[in-house]
ZALUMPA-96481 format. One record per residue (C-alpha): x, y, z; residue number from 1. Coordinates in Angstrom, 2 decimals. Example, Ala and Ser with C-alpha at 12.3 -4.5 7.8 and 13.67 -1.06 7.14 Angstrom:
<nodes>
12.30,-4.50,7.80,1
13.67,-1.06,7.14,2
</nodes>
This chain:
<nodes>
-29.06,-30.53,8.88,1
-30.29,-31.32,5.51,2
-33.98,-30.32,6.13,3
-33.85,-27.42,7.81,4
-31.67,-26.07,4.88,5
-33.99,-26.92,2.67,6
-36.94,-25.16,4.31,7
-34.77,-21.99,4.91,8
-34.08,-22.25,0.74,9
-37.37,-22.53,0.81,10
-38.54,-19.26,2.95,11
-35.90,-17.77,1.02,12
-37.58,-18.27,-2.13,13
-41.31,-18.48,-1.43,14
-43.25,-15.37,-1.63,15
-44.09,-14.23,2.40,16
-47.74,-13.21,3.24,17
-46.69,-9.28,3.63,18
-45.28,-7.66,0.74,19
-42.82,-5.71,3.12,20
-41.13,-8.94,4.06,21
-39.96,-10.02,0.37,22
-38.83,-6.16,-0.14,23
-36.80,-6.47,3.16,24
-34.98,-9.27,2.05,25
-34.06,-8.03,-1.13,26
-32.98,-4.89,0.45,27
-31.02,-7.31,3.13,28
-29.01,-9.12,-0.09,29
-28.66,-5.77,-1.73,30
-26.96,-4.15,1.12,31
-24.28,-6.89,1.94,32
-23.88,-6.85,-2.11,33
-22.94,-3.56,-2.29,34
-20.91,-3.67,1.12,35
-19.00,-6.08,-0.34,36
-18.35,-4.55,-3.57,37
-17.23,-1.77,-2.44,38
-14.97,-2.93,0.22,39
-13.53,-5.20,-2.69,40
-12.90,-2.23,-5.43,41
-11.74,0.08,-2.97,42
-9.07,-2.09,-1.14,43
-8.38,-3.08,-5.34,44
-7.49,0.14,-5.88,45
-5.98,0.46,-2.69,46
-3.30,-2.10,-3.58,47
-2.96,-0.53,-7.23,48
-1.97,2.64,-5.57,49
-0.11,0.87,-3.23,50
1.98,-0.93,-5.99,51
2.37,2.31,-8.17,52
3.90,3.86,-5.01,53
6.25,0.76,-4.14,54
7.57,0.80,-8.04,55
8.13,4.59,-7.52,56
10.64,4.09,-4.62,57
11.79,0.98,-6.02,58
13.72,3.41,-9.03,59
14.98,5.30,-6.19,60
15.88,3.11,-3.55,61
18.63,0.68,-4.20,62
17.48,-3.35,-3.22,63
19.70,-3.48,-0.16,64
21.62,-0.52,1.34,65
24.63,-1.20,3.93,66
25.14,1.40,6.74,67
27.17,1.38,9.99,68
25.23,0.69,13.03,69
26.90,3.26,15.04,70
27.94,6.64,13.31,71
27.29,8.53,10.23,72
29.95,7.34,8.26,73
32.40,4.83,8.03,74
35.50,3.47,6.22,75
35.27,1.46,3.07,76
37.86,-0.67,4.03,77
36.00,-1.93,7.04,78
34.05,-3.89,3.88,79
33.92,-6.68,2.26,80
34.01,-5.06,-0.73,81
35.26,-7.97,-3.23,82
33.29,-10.62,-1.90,83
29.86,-8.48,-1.71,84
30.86,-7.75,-5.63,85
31.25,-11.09,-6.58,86
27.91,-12.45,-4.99,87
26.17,-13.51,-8.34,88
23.09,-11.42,-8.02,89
25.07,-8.20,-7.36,90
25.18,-6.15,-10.58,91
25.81,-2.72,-8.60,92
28.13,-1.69,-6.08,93
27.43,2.03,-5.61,94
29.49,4.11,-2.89,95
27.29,7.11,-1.41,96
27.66,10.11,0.94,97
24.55,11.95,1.52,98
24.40,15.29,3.46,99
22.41,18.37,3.61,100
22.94,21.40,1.13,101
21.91,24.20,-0.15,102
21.72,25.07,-3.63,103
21.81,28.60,-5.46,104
20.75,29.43,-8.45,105
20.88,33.57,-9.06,106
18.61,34.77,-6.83,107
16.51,31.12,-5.98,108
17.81,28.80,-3.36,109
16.60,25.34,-2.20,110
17.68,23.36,0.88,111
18.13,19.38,-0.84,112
19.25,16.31,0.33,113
22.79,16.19,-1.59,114
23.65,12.70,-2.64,115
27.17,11.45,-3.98,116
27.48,8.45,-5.67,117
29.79,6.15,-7.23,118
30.14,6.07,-10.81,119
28.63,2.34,-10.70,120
25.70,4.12,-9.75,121
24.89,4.60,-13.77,122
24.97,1.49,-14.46,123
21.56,0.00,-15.22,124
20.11,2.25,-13.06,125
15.85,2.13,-12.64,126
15.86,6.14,-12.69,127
16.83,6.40,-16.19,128
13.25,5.39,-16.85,129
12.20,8.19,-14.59,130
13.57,11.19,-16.23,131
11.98,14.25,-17.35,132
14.87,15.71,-19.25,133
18.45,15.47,-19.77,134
20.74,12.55,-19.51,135
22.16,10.45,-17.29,136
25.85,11.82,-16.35,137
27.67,13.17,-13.45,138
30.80,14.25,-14.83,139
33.06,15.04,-18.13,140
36.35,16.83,-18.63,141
36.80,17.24,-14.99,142
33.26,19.00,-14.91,143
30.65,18.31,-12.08,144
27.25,17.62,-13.48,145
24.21,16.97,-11.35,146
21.20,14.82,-11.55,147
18.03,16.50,-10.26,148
14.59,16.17,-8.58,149
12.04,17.95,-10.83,150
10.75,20.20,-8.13,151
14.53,20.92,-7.12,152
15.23,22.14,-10.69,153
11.84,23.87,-10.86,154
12.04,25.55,-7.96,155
15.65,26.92,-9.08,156
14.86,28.09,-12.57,157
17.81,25.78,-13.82,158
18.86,24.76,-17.67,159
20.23,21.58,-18.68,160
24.07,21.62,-19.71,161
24.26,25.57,-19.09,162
27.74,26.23,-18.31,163
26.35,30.02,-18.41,164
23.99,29.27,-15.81,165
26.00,27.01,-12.79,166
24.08,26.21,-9.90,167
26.08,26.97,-6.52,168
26.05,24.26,-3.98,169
26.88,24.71,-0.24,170
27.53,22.00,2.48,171
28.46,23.47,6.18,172
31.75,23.18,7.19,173
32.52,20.58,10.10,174
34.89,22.81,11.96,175
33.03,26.09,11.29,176
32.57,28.72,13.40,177
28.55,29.75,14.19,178
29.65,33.69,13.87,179
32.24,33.01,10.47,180
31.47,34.34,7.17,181
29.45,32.33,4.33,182
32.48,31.18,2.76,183
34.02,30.68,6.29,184
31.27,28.48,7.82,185
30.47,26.52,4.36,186
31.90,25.02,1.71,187
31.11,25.58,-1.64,188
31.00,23.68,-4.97,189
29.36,24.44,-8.68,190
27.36,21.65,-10.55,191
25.99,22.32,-13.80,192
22.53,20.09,-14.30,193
22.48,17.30,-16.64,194
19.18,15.46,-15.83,195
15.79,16.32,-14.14,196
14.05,12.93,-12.47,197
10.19,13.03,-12.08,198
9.14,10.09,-9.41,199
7.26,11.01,-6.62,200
6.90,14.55,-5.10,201
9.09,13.59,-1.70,202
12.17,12.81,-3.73,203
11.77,15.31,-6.45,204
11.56,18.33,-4.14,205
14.68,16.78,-1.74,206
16.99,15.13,-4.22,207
20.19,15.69,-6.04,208
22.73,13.29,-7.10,209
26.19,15.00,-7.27,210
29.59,13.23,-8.09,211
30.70,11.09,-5.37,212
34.13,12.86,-5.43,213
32.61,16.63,-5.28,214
30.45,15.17,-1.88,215
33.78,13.64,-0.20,216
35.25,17.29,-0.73,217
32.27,19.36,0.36,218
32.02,17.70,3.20,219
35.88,16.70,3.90,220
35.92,13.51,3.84,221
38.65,11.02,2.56,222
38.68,8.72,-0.12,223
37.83,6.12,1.96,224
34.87,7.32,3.74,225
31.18,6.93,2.88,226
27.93,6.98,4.64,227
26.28,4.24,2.72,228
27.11,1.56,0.64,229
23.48,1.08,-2.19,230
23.84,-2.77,-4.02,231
21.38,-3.64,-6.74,232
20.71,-7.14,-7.94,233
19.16,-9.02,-10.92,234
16.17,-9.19,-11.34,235
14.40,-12.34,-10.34,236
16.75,-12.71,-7.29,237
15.53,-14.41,-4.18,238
16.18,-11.12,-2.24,239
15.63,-12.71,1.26,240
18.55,-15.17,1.00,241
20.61,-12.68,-0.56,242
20.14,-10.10,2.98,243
21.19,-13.21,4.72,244
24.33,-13.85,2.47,245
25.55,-9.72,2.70,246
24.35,-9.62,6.88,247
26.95,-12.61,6.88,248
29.69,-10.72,5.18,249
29.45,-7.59,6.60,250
28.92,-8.78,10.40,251
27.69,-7.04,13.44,252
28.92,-3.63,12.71,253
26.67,-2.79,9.58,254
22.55,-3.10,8.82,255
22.13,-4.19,5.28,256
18.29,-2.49,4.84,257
15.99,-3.69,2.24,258
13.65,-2.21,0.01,259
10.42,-1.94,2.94,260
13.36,-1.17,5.77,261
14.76,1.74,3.93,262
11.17,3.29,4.31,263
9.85,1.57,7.32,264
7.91,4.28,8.28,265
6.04,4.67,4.76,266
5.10,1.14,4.65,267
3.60,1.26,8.23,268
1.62,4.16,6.96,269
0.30,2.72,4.21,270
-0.61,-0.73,5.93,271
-2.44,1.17,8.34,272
-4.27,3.33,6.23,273
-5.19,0.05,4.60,274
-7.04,-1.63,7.17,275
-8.70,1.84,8.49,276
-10.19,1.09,5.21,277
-11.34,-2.32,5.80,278
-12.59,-1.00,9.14,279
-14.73,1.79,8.23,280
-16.38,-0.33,5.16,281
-16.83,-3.18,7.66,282
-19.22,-0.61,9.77,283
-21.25,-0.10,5.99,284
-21.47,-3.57,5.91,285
-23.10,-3.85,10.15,286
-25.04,-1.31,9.09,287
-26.11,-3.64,6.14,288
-26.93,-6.38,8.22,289
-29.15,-4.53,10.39,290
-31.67,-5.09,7.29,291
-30.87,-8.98,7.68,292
-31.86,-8.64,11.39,293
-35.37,-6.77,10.58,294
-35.97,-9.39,7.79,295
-35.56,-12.38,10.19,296
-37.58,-10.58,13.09,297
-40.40,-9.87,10.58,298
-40.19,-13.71,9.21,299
-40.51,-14.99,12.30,300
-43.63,-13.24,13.07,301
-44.84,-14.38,9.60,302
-43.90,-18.48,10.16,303
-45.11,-18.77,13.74,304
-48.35,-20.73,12.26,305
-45.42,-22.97,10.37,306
-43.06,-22.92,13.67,307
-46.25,-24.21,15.42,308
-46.33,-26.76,12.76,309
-42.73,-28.28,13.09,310
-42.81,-28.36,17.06,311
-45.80,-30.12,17.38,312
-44.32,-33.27,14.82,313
-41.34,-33.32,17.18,314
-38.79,-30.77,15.63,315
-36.08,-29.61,18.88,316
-35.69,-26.05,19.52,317
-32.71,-26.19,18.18,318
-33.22,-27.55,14.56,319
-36.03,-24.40,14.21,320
-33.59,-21.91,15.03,321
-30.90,-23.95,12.46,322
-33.98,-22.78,9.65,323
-33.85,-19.28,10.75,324
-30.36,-19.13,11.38,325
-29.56,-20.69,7.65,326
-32.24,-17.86,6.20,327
-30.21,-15.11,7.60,328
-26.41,-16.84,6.62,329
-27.16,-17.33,3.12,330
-29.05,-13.77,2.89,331
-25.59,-12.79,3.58,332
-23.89,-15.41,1.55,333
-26.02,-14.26,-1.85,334
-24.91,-10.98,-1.00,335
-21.62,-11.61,-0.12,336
-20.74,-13.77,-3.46,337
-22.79,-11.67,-5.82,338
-20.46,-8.79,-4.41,339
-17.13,-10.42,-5.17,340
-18.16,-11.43,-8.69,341
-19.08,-8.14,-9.22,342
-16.17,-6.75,-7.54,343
-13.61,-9.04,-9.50,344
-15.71,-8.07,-12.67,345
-15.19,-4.31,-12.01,346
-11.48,-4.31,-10.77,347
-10.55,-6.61,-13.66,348
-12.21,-4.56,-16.56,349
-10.59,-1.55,-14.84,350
-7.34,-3.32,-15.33,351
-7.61,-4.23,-18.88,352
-9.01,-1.24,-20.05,353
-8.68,1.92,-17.77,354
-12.25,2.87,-17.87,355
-11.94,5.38,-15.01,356
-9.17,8.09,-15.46,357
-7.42,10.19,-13.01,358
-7.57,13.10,-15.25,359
-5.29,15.55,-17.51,360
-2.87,12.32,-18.50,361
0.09,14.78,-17.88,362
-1.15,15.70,-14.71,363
-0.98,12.42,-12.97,364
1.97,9.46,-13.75,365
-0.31,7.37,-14.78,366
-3.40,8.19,-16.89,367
-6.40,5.98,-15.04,368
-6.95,4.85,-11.28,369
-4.53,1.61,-10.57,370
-6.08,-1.44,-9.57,371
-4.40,-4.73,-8.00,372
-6.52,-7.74,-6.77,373
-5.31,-9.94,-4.01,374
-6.91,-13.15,-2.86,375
-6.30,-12.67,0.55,376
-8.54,-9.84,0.51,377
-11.12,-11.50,-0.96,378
-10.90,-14.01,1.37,379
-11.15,-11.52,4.12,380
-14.02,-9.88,2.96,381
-15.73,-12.86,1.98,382
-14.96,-14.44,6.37,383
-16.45,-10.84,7.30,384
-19.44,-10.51,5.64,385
-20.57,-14.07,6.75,386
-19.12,-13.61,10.49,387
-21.40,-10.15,10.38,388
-24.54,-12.27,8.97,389
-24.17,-14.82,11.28,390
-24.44,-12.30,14.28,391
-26.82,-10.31,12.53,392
-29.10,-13.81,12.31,393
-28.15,-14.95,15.57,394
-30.02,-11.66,17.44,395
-33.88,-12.38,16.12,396
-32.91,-16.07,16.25,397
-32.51,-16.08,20.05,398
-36.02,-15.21,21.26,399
-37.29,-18.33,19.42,400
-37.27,-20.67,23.28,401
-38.93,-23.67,24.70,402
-41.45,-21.09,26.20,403
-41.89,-19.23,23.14,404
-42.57,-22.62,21.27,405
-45.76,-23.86,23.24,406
-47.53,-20.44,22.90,407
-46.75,-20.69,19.18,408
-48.60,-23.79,19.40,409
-50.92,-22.37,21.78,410
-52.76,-20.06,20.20,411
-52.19,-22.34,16.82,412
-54.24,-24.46,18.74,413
-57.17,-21.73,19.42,414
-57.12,-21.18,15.85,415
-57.98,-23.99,14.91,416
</nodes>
């Protein structure tokens, strides 16, 4: 093994006897290079975006939410409730009803997703950090405030803390009649807006958080019904033991959803998405190796005075394809490497200093492209590239037989 590596470093390095051959190669290392980069900074930023997005829903979503297997809604009492409180990560216990509505606001109306929470649901709560305007609070002095989506408030022409300008809120009526009235098929509440939360556009154009007992009446329910049950924990908390601890106390009747279950669906998405990505860079990188192919072919052709050489002093088919074989794997190795030093080079100074922007800084949440590096991709890309090389080398490699061999030395033969 040890000498045919060397020649191949050698042929590697040694100027061929056609010009074309050397620029070939180069071209060869050039294109994995750059295959590699790419697939490196763009699966990077990938993962930045990916993060950014997580960290949105994460102020949004609570860590584990509890809701009955069967049914919309169910009975608080059917809960644990004490026990789930005094698990020692738990630092919020909010009660929820969510429900469709339909807010009015003067002569603008918007069709949200009305949510009614607990007053525990203020309590360290990520979406302070989120707001646009306004302050946290859901009601004072027996008057309903509302905290709302940006796009929900912009699309109604609200003001914060106008008690001169009320937004109406309807919820349908679970006994109405299809042919009653407005006020006989819906019930009807006012809120006056307190807050407007900016965090991605799905939530801020569905959202509003409403008083949990302004919900229960809209919707005419008791005190003791809910359609949710949203626990947040301390930070640092080993979250997987944790599901197992409230799945134990709440038994077979409820789901306790995580953070990725609460938005299966999203996550799926953006996995898949992902390794489309790695997919269609993969093809830029066969594409690549085509060059690898040429530049073995054409090498070939240019050593069969030296392949002549190295059968007559009793070299095995098999060692002089090893040479030719090694030529074309660490082609694709220099490329490969030289790629994810560059790569790791780019995403990191990206990181530390935002070079690239996205644009107007108070267009976008964040003010330059988001970039996360993961090992695991590297060492994906890095198995690729040299899987692709090895085929790429294996195809010229293969015409080089037994047969092939003694006309080599054939016509070397007639040369001399």
């Amino acid at each position: 093994m040890q000498w045919p590596f060397y020649i191949a470093r050698r042929y590697l390095r040694s100027k061929k006897s056609h010009n074309i051959i050397n620029i070939i190669s180069i071209i060869s290392v050039v294109g994995v290079l750059v295959g590699t980069l790419a697939l490196i900074v763009v699966l990077s930023v990938f993962n930045g975006f990916e993060d950014l997005v997580k960290s949105l829903y994460s102020s949004f979503d609570p860590d584990f939410k509890i809701i009955a297997k069967t049914g919309k809604t169910f009975h608080i009492a059917d809960l644990p409730e004490e026990k789930i409180r005094n698990l020692p990560d738990v630092i919020s216990y909010t009660r929820a009803v969510e429900e469709n509505a339909l807010l009015k606001n003067k002569n603008e109306q918007v069709i949200v997703t009305m949510k009614g929470v607990s007053d525990d649901f203020l309590h360290d709560n990520p979406i302070e950090t989120m707001l646009y305007d306004g302050q946290m609070m859901l009601s004072e002095d027996q008057i309903n405030y509302s905290i709302m989506g940006y796009l929900v408030a912009y699309n109604l022409g609200v003001r914060l803390f106008d008690p001169n300008s009320p937004v109406t809120i309807y919820v349908p009526r679970r006994t109405a009649s299809r042919l009653g009235t407005l006020n006989q098929s819906f019930n009807s509440g006012v809120i006056i807006p307190s807050a407007v939360f900016a965090i991605q556009q799905e939530i801020d154009s569905k959202y509003i958080i409403v008083p949990l007992a302004l919900a229960r009446q809209l919707m005419e329910y008791d005190s003791t019904t809910v359609t949710s049950v949203e626990i947040r924990l301390a930070p640092g908390t080993e979250y997987n033991k944790t599901q197992s601890k409230l799945e134990t106390l709440v038994g077979d009747q409820f789901d306790v959803k995580n953070r990725f279950q609460q938005q299966a669906l999203l996550y799926r998405i953006m996995k898949s998405e992902k390794w489309a990505i790695f997919l269609i860079l993969t093809f830029i990188i066969i594409i690549a190796a085509f060059n690898v192919t040429g530049s073995l072919s054409m090498l070939i052709l240019d050593k069969r005075k030296d392949i002549a050489i190295l059968f007559s002093m009793g070299a095995s088919t098999k060692m002089i394809k090893r040479i030719f074989m090694l030529e074309g794997v660490m082609i694709s190795f220099i490329g490969a490497f030289t790629g994810l030093i560059l790569g790791f080079l780019i995403c990191w100074a990206q990181m530390t200093f935002g070079i690239i922007r996205l644009g107007d800084a108070d267009a976008f949440i964040i003010p330059y492209y988001p970039v996360k590096m993961e090992w695991l991709d590297f060492a994906a890309v890095f198995v690729t590239v040299l899987i692709i090389g090895l085929l790429s080398s294996w195809y010229p490699v293969r015409q080089i037989s037994k047969k092939y061999l003694h006309n080599r030395v054939a016509e070397f033969a007639k040369g001399q």
